[in-house]
N, C-alpha and C positions, 0 to 999 in steps of 0.2 A: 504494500500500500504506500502509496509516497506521502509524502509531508501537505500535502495539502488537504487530501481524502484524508488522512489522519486527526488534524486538526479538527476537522469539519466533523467526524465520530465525537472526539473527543469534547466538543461544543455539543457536540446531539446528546451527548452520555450528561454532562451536566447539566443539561435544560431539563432533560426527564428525570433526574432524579430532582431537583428543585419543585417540578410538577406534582413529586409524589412523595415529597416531604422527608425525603432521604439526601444523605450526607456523600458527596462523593470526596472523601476527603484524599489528600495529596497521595497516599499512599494505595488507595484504591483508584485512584486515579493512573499511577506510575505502572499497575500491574495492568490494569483495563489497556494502556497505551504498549504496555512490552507483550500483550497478546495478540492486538493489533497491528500490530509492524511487524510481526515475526510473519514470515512466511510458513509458517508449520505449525500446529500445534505445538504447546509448550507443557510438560509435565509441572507441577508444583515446583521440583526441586531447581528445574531449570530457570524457572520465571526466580526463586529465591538468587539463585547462582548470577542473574544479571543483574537483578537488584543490589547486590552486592557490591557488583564494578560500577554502578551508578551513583551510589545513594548510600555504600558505611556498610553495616554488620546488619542486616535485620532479620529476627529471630524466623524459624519456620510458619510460629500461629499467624505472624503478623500476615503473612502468604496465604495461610489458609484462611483468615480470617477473610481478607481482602475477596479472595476468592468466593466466598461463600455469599458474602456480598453482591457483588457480580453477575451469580447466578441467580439469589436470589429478584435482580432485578432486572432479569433479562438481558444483562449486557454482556455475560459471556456467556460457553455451553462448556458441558464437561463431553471429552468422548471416553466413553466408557470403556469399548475396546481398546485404547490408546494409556490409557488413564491418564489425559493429557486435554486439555484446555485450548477455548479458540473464542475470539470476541464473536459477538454476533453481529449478523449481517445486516438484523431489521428487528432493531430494541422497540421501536416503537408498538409494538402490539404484542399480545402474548401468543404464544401457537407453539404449536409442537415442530420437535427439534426435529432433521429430518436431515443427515450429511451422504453424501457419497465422497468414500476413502479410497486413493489407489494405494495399494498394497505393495504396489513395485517403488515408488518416488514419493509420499506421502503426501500427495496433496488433498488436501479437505477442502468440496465447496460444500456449502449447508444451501439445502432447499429447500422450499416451501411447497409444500404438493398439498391440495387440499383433500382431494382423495382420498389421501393418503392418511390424513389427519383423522377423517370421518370414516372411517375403514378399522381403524383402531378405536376409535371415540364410540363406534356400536358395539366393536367384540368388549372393551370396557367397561360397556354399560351392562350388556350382557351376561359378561361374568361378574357383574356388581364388585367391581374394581375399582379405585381408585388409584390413577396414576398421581406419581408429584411431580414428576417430573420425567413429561414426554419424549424419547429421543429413540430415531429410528438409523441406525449408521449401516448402510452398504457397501460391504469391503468389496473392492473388484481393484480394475487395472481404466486406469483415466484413457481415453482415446490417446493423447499423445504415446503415454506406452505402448499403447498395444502396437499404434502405427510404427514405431521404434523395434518392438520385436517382430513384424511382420517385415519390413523391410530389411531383416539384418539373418529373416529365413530363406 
């Protein structure tokens, strides 16, 4: 993401949580921005490890804390298969999380399929379920790969 889309999240991230009476303070701010600019997902330990060369010594909870935040306000997603972290693409609404992962290069885009959403939101309702927190991750291999190992057959 370059510095200008970055910024412009980073202004969208503090106008919604002001809207919703939450605190984006410097240090949930710092890890909201090192998950945003990272081209990959970032594990907890990773986002501590640059926080580090940024910003001093900062303990693990302060990470997990920060985190925790984040997701609880829709501004980042956890991938589960990954156990590694990624901002979101579209804080301004709530919806279910829904990524496709390539498994050869690690790229995660997160989409929005409504379908998809509603496909899960009746087998849920059905099994009188309650989710907390929706996320659908589809490991495969991204086009570029595949066109990578097809051309290199």
């Amino acid at each position: 993401m370059n510095k200008e889309k970055l910024a412009q999240v980073l202004r969208r991230a503090d106008q919604l949580c002001q809207e919703r009476g939450a605190r984006l303070t410097a240090q949930r701010r710092t890890v909201l921005e090192l998950l945003c600019a990272s081209d990959r997902p970032l594990s907890a330990y990773e986002i501590l490890d640059l926080m580090r060369a940024a910003t001093g010594n900062p303990a693990p909870p302060t990470v997990y804390r920060a985190l925790e935040f984040l997701l609880d306000q829709g501004l980042a997603h956890k991938l589960e298969s990954l156990h590694a972290f990624v901002g979101c693409s579209h804080p301004d609404h709530p919806h279910a999380s829904q990524f496709l992962i390539c498994g050869d290069c690690g790229e995660v885009n997160e989409i929005e399929n409504d379908a998809i959403a509603k496909g899960l939101h009746s087998a849920e309702k059905a099994a009188r379920f309650k989710t907390e927190r929706p996320v659908v991750e589809l490991l495969g291999t991204c086009a570029q790969c595949a066109e990578k190992y097809h051309a290199e057959t």
